[in-house]
C-alpha positions as semicolon CSV with decimal commas, in nm:
position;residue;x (nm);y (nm);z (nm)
1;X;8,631;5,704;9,213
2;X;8,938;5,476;9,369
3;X;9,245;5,761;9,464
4;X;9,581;5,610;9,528
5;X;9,761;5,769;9,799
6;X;9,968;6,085;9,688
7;X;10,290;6,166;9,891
8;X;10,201;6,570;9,782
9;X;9,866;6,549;10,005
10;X;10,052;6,574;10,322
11;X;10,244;6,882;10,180
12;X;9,976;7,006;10,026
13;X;9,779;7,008;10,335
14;X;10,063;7,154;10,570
15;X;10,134;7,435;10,312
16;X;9,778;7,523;10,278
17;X;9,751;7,562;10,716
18;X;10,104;7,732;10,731
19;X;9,909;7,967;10,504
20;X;9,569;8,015;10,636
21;X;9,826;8,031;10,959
22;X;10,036;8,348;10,834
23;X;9,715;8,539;10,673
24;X;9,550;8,509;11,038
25;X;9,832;8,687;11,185
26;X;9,871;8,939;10,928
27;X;9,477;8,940;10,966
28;X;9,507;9,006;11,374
29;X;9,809;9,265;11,292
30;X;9,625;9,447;11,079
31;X;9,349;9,475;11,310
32;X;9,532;9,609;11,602
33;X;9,700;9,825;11,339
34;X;9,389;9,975;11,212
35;X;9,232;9,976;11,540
36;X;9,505;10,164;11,780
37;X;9,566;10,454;11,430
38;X;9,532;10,809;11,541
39;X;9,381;11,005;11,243
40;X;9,446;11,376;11,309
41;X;9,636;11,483;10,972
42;X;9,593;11,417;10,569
43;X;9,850;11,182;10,618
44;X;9,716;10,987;10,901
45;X;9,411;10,955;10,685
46;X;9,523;10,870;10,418
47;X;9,713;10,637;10,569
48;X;9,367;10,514;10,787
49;X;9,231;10,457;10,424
50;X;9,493;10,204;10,293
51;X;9,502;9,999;10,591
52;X;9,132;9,978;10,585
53;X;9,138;9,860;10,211
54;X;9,442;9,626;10,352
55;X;9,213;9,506;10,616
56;X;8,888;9,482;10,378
57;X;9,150;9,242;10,089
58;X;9,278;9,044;10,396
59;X;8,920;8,954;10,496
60;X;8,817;8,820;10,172
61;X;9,149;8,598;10,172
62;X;9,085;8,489;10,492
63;X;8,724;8,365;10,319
64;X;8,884;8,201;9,963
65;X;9,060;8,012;10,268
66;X;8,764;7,868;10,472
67;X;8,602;7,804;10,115
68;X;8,919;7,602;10,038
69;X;8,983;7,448;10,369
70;X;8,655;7,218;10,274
71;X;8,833;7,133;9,957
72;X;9,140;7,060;10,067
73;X;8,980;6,872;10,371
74;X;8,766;6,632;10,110
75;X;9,083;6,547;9,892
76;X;9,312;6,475;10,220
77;X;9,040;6,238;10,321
78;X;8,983;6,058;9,994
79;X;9,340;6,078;9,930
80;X;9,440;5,903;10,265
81;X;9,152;5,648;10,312
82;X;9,032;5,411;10,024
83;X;8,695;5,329;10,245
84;X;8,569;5,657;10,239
85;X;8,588;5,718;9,873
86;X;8,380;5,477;9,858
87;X;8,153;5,553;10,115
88;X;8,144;5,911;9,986
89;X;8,064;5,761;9,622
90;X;7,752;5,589;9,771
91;X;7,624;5,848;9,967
92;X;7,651;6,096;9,653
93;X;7,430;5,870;9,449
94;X;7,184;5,790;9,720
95;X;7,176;6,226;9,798
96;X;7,113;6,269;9,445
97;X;6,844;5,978;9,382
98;X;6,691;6,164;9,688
99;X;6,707;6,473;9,518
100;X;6,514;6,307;9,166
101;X;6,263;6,163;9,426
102;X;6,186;6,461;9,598
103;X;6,171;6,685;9,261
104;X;5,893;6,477;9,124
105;X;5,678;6,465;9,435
106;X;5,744;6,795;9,465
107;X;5,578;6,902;9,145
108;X;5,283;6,703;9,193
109;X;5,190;6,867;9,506
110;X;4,890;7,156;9,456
């Protein structure tokens, strides 16, 4: 599959690392938040409780983002270089005519 260059991928790819940028500081922030929090009251608790939740929703962001970063990585590197769509395009059909290969041999093994 041939990709023509997009002028979005560049902004695309900025926005997405000005993002993963800004979640790892409210990430680190919340840490040190959570971290340095006296509990001695109902409120303190309380309190204790929503920052860990906080913390706990901030940690699954942060991995959405690494799952995307390989996604948006793959598309910036089609997008920008011809070659390696192609190069990617072989090597997908030579990974999955491995994969047939290795299926059958592996079923006639005892």
């Amino acid at each position: 599959m041939m990709t023509d260059a997009s002028p979005a991928t560049p902004t695309i790819t900025g926005k997405f690392q000005s993002v993963c940028d800004l979640v790892a500081d409210f990430s680190a922030d919340l840490g040190q938040m959570h971290g340095s929090m006296p509990v001695h009251n109902d409120a303190s608790r309380v309190m204790f409780s929503s920052l860990s939740r906080i913390t706990a929703y901030a940690d699954q962001v942060q991995l959405i983002l690494t799952l995307m970063r390989e996604d948006i990585r793959v598309i910036d590197e089609l997008v920008s270089d011809p070659m390696t769509a192609a190069l990617m395009g072989q090597m997908e059909r030579s990974f999955y005519g491995l994969l047939r290969t290795s299926q059958t041999a592996a079923s006639n093994v005892h």
